[in-house]
Backbone bond lengths (Angstrom), bond angles and torsions (degrees), N, CA, C in turn:
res aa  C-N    CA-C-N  psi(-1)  N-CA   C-N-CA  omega(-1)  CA-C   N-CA-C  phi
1 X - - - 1.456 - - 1.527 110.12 -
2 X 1.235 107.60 172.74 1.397 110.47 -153.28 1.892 99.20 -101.59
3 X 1.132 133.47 162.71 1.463 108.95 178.03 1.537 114.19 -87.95
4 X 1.175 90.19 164.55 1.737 109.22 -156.43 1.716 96.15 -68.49
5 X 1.275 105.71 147.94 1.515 103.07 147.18 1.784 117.26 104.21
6 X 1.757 86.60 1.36 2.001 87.55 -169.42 1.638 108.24 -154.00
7 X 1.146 116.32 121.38 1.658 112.88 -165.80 1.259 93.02 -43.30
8 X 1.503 97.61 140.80 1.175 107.08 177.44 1.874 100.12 -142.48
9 X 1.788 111.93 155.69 2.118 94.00 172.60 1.587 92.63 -124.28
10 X 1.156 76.07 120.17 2.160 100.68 169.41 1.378 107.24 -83.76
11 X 1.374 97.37 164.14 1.672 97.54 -154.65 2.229 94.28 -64.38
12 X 1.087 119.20 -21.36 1.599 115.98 -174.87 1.934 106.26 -96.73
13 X 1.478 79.47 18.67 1.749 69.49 -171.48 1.724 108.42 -65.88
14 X 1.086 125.38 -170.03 1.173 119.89 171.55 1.749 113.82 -161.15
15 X 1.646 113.99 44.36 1.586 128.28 -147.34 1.646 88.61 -74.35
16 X 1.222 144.94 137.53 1.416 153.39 140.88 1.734 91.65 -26.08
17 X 1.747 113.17 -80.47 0.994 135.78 -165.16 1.330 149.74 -62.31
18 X 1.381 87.51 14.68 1.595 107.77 -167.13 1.786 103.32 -72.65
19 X 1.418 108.46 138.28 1.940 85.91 176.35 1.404 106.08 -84.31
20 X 1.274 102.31 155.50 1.404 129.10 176.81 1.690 109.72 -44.17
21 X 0.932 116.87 -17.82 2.171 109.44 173.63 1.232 92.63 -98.33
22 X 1.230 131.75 -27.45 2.019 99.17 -179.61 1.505 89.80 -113.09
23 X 1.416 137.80 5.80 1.450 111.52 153.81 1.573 108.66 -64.96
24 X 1.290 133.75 -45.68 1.331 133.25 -166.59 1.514 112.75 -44.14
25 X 1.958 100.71 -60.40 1.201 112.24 -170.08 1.870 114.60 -64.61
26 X 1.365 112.22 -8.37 1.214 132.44 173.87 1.380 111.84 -73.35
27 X 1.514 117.84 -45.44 1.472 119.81 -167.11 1.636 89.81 -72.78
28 X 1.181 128.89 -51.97 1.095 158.05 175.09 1.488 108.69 -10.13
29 X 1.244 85.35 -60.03 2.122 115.92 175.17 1.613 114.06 -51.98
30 X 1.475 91.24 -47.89 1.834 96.89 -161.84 1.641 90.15 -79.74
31 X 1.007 128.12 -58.16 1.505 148.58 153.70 1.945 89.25 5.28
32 X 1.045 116.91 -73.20 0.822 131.22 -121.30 2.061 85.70 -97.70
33 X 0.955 108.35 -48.05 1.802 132.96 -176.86 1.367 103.01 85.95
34 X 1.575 104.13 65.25 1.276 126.68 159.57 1.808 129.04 -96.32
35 X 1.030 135.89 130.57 1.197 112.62 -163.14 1.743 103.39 -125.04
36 X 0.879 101.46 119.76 1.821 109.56 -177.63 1.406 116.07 173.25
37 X 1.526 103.88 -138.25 1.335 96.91 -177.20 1.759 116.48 -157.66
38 X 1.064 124.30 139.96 1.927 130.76 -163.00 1.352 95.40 -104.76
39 X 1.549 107.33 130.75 1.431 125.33 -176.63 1.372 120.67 -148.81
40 X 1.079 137.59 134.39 1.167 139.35 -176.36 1.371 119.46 -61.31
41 X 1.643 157.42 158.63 0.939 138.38 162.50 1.631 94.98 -159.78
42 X 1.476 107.98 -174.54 1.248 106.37 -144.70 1.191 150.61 -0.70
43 X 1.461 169.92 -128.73 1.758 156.03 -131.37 1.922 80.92 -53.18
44 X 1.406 95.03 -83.56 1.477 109.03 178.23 1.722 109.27 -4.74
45 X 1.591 117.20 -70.70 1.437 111.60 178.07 1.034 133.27 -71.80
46 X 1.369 107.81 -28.03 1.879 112.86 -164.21 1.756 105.92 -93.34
47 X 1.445 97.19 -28.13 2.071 87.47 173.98 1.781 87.06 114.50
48 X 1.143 123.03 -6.65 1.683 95.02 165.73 1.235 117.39 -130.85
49 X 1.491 99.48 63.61 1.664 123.79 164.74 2.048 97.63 -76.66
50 X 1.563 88.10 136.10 1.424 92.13 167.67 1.265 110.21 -123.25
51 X 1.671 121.70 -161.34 1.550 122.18 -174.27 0.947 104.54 -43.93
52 X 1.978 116.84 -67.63 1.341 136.77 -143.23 1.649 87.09 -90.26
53 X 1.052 145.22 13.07 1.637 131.93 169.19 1.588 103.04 -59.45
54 X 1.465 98.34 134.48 1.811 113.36 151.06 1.635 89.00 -73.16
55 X 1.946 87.86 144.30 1.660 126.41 149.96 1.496 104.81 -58.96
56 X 1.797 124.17 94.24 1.379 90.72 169.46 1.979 111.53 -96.17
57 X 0.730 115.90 143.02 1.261 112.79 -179.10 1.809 102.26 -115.45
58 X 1.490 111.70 162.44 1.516 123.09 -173.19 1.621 101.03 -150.60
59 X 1.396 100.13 122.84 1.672 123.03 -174.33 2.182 93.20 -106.75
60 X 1.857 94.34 103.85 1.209 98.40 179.06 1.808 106.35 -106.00
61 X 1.601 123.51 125.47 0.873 123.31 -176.74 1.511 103.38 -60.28
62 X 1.262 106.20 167.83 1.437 136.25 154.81 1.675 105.12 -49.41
63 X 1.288 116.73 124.72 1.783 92.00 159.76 1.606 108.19 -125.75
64 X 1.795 109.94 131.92 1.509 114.97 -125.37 1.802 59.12 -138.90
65 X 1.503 127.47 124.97 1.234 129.29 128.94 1.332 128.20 -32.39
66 X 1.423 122.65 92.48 1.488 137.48 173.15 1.160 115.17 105.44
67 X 1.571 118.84 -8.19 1.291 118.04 177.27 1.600 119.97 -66.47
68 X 1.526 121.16 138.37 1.482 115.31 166.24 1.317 109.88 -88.64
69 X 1.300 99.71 140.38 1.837 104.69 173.90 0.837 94.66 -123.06
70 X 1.880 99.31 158.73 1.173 112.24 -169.08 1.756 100.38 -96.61
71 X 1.591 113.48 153.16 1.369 121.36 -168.69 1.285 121.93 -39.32
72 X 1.457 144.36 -174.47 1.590 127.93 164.66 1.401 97.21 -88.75
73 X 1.334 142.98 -21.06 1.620 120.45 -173.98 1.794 89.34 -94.61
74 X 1.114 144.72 -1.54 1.377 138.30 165.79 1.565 99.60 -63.87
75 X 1.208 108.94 -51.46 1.903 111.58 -163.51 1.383 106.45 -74.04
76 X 1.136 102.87 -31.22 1.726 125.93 178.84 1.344 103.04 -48.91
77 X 1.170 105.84 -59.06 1.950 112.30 -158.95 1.854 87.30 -84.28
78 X 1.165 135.06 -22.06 1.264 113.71 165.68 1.297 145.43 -59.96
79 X 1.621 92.28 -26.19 1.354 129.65 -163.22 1.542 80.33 -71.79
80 X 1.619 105.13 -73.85 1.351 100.78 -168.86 1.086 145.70 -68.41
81 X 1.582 116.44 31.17 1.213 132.24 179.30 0.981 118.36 -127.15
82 X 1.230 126.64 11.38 1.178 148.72 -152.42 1.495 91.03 -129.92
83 X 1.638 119.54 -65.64 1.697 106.83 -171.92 0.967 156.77 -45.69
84 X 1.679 122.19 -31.14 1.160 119.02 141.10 0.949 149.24 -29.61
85 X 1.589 124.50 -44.81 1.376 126.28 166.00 1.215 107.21 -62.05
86 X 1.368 149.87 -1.10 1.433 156.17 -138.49 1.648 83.08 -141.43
87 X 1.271 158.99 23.82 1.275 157.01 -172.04 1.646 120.69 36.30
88 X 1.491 101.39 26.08 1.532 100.80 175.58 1.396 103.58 -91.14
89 X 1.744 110.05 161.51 1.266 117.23 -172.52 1.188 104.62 -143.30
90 X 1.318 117.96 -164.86 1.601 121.47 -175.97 1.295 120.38 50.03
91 X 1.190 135.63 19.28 1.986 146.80 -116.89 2.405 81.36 -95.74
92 X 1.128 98.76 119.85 1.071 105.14 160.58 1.530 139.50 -147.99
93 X 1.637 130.01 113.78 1.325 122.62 -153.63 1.637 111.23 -88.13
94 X 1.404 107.02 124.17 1.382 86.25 163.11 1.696 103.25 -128.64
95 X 1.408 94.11 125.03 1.330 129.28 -163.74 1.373 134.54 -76.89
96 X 1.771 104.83 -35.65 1.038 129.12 -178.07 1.126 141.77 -112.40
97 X 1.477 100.71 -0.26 1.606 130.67 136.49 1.459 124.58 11.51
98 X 1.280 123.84 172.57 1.263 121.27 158.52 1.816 110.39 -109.94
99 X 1.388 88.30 -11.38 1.514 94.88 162.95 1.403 108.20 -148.15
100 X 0.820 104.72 101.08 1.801 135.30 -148.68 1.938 81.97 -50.72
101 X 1.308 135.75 163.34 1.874 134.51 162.94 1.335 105.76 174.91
102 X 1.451 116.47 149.04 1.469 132.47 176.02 1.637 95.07 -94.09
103 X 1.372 98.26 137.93 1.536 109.14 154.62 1.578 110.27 -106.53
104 X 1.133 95.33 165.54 1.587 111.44 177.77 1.627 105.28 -176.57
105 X 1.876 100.50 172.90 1.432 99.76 171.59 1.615 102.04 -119.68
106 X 0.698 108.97 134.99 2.031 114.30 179.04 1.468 116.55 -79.33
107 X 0.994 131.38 143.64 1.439 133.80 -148.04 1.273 104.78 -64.87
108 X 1.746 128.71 -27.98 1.422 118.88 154.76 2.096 127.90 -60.18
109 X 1.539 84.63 11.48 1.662 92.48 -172.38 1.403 126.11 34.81
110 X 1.670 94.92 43.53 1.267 110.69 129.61 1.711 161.06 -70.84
111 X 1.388 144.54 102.58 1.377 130.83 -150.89 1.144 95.61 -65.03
112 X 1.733 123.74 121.87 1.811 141.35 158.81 1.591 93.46 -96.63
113 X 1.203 110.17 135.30 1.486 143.66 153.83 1.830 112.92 -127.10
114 X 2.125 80.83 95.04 1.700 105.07 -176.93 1.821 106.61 -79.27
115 X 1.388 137.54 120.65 0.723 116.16 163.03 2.049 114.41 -122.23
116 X 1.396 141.87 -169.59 0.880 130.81 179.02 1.644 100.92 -122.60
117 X 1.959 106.29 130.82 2.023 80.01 163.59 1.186 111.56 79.97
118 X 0.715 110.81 20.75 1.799 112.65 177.92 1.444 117.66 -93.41
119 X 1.155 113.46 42.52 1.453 119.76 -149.95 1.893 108.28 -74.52
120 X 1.046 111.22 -20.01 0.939 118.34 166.13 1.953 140.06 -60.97
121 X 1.686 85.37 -49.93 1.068 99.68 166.21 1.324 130.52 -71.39
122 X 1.487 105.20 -29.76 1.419 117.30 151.57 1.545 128.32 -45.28
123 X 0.899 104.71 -82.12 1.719 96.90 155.65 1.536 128.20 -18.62
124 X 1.041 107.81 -52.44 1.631 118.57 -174.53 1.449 112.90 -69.21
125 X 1.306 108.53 -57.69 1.579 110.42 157.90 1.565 120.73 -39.63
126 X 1.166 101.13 -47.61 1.539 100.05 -169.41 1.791 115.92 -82.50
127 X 1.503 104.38 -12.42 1.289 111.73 160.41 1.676 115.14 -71.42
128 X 1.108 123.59 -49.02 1.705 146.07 -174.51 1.328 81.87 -55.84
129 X 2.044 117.33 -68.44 2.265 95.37 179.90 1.538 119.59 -19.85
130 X 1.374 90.64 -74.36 1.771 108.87 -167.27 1.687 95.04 -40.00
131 X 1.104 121.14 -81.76 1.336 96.25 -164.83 1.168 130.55 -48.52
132 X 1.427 120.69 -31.59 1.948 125.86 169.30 1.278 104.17 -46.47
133 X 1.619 124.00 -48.38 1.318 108.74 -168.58 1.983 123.83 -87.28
134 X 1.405 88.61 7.30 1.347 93.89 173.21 1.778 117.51 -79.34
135 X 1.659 107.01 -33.91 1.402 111.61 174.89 1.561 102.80 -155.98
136 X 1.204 96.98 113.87 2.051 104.12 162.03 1.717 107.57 -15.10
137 X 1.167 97.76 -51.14 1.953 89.31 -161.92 1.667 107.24 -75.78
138 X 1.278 123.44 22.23 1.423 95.42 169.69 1.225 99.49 -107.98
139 X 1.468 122.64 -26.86 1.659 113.35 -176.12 1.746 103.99 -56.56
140 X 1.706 114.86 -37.62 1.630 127.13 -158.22 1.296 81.96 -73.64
141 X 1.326 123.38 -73.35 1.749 119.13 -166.53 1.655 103.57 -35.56
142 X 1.448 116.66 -65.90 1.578 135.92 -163.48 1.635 84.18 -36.72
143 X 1.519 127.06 -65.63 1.355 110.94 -139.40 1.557 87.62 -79.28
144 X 0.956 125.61 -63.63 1.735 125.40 167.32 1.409 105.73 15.64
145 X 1.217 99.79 -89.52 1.594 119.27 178.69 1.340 121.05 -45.67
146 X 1.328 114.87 -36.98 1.630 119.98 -176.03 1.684 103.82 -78.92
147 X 1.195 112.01 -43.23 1.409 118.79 169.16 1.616 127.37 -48.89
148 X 1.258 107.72 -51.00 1.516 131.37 157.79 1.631 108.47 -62.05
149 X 1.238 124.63 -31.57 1.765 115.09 162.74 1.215 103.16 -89.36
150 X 1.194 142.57 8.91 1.596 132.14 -176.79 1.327 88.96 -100.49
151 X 1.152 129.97 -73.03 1.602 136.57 166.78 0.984 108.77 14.69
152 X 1.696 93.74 -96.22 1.647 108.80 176.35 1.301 128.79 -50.01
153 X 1.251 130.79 -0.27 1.341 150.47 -145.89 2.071 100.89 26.79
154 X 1.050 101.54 54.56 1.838 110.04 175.02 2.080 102.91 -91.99
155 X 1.129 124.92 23.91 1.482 130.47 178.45 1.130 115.36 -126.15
156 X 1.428 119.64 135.99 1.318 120.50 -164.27 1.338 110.73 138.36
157 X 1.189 141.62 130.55 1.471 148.05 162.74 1.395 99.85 -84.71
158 X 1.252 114.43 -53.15 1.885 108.51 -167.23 2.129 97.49 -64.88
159 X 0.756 91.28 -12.03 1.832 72.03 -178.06 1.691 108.89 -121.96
160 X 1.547 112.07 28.87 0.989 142.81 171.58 1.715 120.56 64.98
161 X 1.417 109.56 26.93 1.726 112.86 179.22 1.654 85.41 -85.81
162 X 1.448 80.27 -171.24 2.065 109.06 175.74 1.926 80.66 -74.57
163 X 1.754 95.12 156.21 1.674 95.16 157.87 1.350 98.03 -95.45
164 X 1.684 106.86 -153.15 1.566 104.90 -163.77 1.738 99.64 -94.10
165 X 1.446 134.34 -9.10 1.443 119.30 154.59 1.308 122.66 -57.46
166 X 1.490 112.96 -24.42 1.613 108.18 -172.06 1.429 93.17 -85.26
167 X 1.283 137.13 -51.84 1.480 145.05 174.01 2.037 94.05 -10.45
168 X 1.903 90.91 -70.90 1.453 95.81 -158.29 1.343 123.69 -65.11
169 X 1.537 102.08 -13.79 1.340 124.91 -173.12 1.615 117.34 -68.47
170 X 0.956 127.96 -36.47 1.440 175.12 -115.98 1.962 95.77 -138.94
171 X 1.089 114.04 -63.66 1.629 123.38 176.00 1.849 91.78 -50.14
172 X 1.345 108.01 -81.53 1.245 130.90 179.03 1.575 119.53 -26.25
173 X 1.410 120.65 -39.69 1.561 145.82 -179.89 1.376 94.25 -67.64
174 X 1.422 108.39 -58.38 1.808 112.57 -164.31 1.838 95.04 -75.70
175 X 0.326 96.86 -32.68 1.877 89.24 -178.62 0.987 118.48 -55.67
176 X 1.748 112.39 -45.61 1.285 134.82 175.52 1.705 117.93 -57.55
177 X 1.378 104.53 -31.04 1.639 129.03 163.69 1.586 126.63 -73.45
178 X 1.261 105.61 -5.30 1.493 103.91 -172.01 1.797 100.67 -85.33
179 X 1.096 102.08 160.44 1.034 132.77 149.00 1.472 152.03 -71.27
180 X 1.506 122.63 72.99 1.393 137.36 8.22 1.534 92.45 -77.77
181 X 2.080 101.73 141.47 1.053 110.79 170.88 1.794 116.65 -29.72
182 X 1.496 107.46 149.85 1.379 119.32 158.49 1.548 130.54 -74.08
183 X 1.396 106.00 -39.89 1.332 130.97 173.67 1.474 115.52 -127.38
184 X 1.348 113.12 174.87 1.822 93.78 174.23 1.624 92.94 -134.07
185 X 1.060 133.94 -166.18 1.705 154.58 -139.98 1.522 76.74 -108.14
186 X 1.059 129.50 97.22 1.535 129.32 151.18 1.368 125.71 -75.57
187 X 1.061 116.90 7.96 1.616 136.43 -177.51 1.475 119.39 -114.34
188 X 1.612 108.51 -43.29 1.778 125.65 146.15 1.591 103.93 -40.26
189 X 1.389 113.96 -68.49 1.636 111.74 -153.38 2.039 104.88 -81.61
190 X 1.298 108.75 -5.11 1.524 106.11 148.61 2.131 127.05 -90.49
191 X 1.433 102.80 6.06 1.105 100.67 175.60 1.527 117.54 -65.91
192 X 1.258 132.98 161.44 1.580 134.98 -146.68 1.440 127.65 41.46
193 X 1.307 102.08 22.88 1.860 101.08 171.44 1.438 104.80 -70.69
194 X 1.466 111.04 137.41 1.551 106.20 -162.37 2.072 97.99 -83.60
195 X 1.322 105.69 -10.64 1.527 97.80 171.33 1.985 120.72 -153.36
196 X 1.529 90.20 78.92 1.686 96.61 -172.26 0.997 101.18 -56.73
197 X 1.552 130.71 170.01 1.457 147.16 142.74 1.456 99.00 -33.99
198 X 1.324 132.18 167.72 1.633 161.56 163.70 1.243 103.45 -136.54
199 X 1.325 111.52 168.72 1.311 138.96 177.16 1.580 112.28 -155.73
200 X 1.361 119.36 106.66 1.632 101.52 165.88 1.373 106.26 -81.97
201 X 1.597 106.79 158.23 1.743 94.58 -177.01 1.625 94.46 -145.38
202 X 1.285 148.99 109.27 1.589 131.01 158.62 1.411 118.28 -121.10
203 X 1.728 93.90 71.15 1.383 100.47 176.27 1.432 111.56 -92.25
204 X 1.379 121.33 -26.39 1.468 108.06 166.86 1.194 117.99 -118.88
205 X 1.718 102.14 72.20 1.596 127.46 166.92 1.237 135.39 66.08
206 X 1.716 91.10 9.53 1.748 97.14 -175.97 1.782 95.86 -129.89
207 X 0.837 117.29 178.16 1.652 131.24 172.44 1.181 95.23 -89.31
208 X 1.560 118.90 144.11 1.729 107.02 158.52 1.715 84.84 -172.74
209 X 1.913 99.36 134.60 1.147 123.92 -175.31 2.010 96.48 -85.92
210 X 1.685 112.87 127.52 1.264 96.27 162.78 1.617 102.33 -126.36
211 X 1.495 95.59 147.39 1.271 112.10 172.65 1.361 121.22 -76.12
212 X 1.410 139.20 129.56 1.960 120.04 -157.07 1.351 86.24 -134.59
213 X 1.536 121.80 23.45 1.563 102.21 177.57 1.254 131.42 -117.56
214 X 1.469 121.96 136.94 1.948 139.96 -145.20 1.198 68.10 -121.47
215 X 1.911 75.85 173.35 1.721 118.58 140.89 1.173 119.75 -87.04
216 X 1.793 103.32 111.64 1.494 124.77 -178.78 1.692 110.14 -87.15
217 X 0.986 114.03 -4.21 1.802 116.93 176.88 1.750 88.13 -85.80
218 X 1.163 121.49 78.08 1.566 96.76 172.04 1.884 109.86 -93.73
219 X 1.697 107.40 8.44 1.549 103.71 -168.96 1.829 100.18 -89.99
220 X 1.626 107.80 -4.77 1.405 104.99 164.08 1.104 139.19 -112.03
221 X 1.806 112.32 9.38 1.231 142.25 152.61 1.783 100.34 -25.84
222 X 1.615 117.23 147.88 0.704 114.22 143.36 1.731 143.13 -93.28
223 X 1.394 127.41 132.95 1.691 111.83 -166.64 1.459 111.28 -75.78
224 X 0.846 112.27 166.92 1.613 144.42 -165.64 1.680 100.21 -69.74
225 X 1.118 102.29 152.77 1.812 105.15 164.20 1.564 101.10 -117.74
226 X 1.333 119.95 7.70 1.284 94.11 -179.64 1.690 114.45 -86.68
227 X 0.998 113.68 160.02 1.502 116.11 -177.08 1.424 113.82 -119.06
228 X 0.987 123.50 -3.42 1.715 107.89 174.15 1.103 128.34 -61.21
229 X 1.618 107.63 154.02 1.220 121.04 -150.45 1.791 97.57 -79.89
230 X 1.441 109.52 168.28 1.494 100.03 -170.88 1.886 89.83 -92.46
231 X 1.171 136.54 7.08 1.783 130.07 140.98 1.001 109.69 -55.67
232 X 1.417 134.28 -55.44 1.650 123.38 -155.74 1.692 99.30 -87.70
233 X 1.977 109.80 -37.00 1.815 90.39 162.98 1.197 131.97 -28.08
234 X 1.481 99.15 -53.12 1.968 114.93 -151.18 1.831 94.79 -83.58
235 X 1.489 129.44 -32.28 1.295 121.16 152.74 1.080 127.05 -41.39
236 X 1.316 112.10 -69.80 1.767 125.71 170.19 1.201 111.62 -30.91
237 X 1.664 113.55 -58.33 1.720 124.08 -178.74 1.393 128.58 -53.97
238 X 1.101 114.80 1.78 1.605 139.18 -158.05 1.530 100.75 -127.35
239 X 1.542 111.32 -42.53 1.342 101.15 -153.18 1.927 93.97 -103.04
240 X 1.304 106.49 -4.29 1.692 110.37 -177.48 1.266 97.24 -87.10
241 X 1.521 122.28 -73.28 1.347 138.89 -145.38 1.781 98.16 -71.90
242 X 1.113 123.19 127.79 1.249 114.74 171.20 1.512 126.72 -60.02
């Protein structure tokens, strides 16, 4: 099953509304006799997608008691043999990843970044939503900042900066610091849920259980009194954070 809590299209879904880049990769699925479900995740999910954002999309299996699945670079290389006939182009695998994903451009020549199982990242994205929709200025600050690390070229994990989750992560921290906070610890005010989400994850060589669970009521959150402008934020953000 698909995880709880975030539109998601299962292979019987039947949404009017689905947009046209993860309907494709959807037809794609059944196409294919895949059974799960296509979801958007990061810029795409959380609300601080910009011009130049990749489509990332996430192909979550079915999880079927006793079933074997096949690996994520198995589904991967299916995917990508499959796209072309689907009018994607530019089709490129990278395999060896730490989270293995096909790129391509989709016939609206858009950049898709297909990955499998990403369940993690899913989560994370969908935590980064909740806070956008608690106040306009963290998505405006978030891109601010990411823009100002693109600049400098300071983004990137492979050339050892923050990538652009730590960027937002970091936006999100300082908010939490203002005076009166902007946002509050949505991860604090889900503490004692008698059963959060998990994630196993051992992509960098160790096992490690993560816990991915907030406060998902964010429409009964209370808002902020602070009023600053998102200029004097992005000052502040510079002049706090080392």
């Amino acid at each position: 099953m698909a995880p709880n809590g975030q539109e998601h299209f299962a292979l019987a879904g039947q949404e009017p509304e689905v947009e046209p880049v993860l309907k494709r990769v959807q037809d794609i699925m059944v196409e294919l006799g895949l059974r799960g479900s296509v979801c958007f995740f990061g810029s795409y999910a959380s609300g601080l997608r910009t011009a130049g954002s990749d489509c990332d999309i996430v192909f979550i299996p079915e999880d079927v008691p006793g079933q074997v699945l096949d690996t994520p670079v198995m589904v991967l290389q299916k995917f990508a043999a499959a796209l072309p006939k689907h009018g994607y182009t530019h089709i490129v695998t990278v395999l060896q990843a730490l989270v293995p994903l096909v790129k391509a451009v989709d016939p609206d020549g858009l950049d898709v970044d297909l990955s499998v199982a990403n369940i993690l990242g899913y989560h994370n994205s969908r935590l980064l939503g909740a806070y956008c929709r608690l106040d306009e200025r963290v998505a405006r600050l978030g891109h601010l900042v990411k823009q100002w690390a693109h600049h400098y070229e300071l983004i990137g994990s492979s050339d050892g900066h923050l990538n652009s989750y730590g960027y937002s992560l970091l936006a999100v921290f300082f908010l939490m610091q203002t005076s009166p906070p902007i946002v509050p610890n949505l991860q604090a005010l889900a503490e004692g849920d008698k059963d959060p989400p998990t994630v196993q994850d051992n992509r960098w060589g160790v096992e490690r259980t993560w816990e991915c669970g907030y406060w998902e009521d964010v429409h009964i959150v209370p808002r902020t009194w602070n009023t600053m402008s998102i200029e004097e934020l992005l000052v502040d953000f510079f002049r706090v954070l080392p």
